[in-house]
C-alpha positions in Angstrom: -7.6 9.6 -3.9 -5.1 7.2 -4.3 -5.4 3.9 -2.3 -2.4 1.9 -3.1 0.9 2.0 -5.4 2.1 -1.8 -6.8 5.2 -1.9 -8.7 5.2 -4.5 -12.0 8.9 -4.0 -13.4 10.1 -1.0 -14.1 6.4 0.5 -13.7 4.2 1.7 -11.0 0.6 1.0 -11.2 -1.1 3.7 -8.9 -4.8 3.0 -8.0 -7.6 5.0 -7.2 -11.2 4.7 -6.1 -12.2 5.0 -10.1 -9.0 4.4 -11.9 -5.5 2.9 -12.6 -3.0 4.7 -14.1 0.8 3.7 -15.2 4.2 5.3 -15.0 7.2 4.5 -15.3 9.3 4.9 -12.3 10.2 2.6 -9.0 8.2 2.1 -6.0 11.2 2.9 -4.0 11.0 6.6 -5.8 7.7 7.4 -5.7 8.0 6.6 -1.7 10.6 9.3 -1.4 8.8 11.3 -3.7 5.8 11.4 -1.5 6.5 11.8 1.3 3.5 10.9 2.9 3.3 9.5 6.4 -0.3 8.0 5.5 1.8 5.6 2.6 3.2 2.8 4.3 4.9 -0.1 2.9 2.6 -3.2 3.1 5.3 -5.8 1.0 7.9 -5.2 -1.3 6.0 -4.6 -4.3 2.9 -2.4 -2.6 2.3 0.9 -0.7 -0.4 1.4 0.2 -2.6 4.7 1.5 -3.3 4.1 5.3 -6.5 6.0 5.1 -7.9 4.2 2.4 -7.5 0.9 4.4 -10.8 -1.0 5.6 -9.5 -4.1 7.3 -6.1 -5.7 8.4 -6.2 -9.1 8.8 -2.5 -10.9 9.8 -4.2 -14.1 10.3 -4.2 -14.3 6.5 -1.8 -12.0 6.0 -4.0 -9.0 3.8 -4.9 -5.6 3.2 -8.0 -4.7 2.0 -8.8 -1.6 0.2 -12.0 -1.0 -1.3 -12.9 -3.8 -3.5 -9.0 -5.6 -3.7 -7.2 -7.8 -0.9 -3.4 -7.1 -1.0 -1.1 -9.4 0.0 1.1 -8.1 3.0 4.2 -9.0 3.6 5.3 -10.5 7.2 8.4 -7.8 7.3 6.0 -5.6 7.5 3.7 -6.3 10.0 5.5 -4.3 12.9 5.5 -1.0 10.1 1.5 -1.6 9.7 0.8 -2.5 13.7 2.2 0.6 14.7 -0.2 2.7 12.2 -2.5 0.7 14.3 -4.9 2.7 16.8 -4.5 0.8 20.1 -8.3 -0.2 21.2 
């Protein structure tokens, strides 16, 4: 249920379809806590759940996931293009 994971100081904002909860604990922790190969790193203050992903757009440089447009970050463009499925 989760779509995406955005770090805010030394918390963790994890979002789902319906809600948002808080903890306290760094992005690069809950990554290796996971373990997940649908999480992938879309900057360097957001993971976000593959699956859950509607669009890509690296014209603008966004995510978007449900209702929100994340802000990708060009490092990891090659990390999202390979999640890619090739057309």
């Amino acid at each position: 249920d989760i779509q995406f994971i955005e770090a805010d100081g030394n918390y963790a904002y994890l979002q789902t379809n319906s809600k948002r909860f808080a903890i306290k604990r760094s992005l690069a922790a809950i990554s290796e806590e996971l373990a997940a190969p649908e999480f992938v790193r879309a900057s360097r203050g957001i993971l976000v759940n593959f699956d859950q992903v509607d669009r890509v757009s690296f014209a603008t440089g966004t995510i978007s996931v449900g209702d929100r447009e994340l802000k990708m970050g060009k490092a990891y463009h090659g990390e999202i293009k390979s999640r890619m499925p090739r057309l």
